[in-house]
Backbone as numpy.savetxt, mean C-alpha at the origin, in Angstrom:
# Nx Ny Nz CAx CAy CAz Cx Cy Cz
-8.17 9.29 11.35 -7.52 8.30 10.49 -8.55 7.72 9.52
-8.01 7.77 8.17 -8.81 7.61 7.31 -9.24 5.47 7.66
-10.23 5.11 6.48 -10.64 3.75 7.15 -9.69 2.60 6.20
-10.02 1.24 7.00 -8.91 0.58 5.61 -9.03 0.63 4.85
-10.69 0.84 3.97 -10.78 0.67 2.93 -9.97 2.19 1.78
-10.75 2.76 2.09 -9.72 4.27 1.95 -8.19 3.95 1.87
-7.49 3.47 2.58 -6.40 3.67 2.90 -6.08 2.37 1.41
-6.93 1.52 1.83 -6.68 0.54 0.88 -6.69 1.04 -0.80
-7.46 1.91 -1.09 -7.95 2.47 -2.71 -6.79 3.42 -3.07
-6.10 4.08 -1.32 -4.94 4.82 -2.15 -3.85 4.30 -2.19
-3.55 2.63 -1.92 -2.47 1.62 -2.15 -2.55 1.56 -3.39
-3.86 1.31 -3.86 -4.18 0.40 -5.03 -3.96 1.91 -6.18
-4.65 2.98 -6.11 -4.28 3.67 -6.93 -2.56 4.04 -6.98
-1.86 4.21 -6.02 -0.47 4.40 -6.62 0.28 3.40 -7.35
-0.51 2.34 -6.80 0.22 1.25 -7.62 0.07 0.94 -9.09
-1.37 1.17 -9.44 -1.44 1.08 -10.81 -1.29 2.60 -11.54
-0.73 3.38 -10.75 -0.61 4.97 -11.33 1.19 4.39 -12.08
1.98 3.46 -11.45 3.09 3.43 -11.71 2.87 1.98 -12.97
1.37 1.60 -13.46 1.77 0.20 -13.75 2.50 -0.85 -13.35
1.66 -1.21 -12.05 3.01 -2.46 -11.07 1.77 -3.31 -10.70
2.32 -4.61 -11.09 1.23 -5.53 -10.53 1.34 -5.76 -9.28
0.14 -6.12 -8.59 0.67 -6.88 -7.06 1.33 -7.47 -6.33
1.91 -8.70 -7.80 2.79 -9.26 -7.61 4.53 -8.45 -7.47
5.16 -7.47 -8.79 5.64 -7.41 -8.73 6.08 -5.67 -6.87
5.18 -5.16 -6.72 5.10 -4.36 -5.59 5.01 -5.40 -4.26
4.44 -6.48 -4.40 5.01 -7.78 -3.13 6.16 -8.05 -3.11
6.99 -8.53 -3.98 8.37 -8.43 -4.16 9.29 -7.30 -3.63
8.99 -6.34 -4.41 9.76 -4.92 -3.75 9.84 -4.39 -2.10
8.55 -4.65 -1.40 8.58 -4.61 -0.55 8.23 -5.87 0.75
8.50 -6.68 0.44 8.72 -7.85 0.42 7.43 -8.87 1.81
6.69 -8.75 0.82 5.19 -9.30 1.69 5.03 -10.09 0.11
3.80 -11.20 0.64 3.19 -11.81 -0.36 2.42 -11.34 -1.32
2.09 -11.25 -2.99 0.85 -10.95 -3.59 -0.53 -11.33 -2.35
-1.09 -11.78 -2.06 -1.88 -12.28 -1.24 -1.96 -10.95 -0.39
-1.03 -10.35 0.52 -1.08 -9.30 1.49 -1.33 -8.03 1.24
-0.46 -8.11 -0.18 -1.21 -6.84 -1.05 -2.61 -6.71 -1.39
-2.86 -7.83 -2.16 -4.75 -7.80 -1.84 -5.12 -7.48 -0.76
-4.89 -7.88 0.15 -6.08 -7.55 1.38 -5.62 -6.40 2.19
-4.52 -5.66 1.15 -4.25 -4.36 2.05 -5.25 -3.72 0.82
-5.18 -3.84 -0.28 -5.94 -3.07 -1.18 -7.49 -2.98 -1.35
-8.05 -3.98 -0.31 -9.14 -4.41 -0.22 -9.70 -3.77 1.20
-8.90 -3.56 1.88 -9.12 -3.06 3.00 -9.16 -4.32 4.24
-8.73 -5.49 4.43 -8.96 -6.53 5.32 -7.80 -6.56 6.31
-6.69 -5.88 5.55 -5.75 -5.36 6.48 -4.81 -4.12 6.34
-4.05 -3.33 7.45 -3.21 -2.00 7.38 -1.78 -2.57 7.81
-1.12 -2.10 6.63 0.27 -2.84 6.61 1.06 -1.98 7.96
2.08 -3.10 8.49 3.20 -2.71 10.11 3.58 -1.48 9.32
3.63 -0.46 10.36 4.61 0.49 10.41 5.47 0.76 9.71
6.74 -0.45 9.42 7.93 -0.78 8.96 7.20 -0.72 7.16
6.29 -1.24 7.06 5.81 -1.69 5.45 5.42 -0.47 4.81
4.44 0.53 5.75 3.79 1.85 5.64 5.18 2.85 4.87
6.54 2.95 5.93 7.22 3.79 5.22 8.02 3.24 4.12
7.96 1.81 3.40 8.58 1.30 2.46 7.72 1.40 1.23
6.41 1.61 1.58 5.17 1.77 0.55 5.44 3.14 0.18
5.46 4.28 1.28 5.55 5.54 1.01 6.49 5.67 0.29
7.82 5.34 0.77 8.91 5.57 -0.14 9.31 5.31 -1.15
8.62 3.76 -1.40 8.89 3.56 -3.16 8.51 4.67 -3.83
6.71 4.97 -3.61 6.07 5.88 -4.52 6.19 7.73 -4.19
7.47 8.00 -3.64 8.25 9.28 -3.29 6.87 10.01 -3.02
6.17 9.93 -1.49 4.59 10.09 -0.70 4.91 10.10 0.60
4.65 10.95 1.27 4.48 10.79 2.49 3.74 9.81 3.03
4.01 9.42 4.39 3.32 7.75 5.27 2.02 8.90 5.32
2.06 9.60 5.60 0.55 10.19 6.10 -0.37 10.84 4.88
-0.10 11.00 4.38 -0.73 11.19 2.75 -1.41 9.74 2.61
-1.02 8.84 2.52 -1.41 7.32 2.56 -2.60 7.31 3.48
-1.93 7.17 5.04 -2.57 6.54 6.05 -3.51 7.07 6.93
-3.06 8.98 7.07 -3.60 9.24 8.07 -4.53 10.58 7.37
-4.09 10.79 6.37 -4.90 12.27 6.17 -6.33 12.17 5.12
């Protein structure tokens, strides 16, 4: 399993691959701007439940993200 930070750089790159601020990708999947930082930062790895709502906005497999 890749590390948070890793995991964190390929949050952050899909997100600005689509032009979406933090804010508005907190909304969508419905956590705080705040949680998004520190998933993109690596300080934390979003529940399970968040992992396949992240994947699925950006049409990605959870493990493309998290584990590979």
């Amino acid at each position: 399993m890749p590390d948070s930070k890793t995991i964190g750089k390929r949050i952050k790159k899909l997100r600005e691959s689509k032009n979406m601020s933090q804010e508005i990708l907190a909304s969508v999947i419905n956590v705080s701007p705040s949680t998004i930082s520190m998933y993109e930062t690596g300080e934390r790895i979003p529940r399970d439940e968040t992992k396949i709502k992240i994947a699925k906005l950006f049409n990605v497999s959870v493990s493309s993200i998290f584990f590979e």
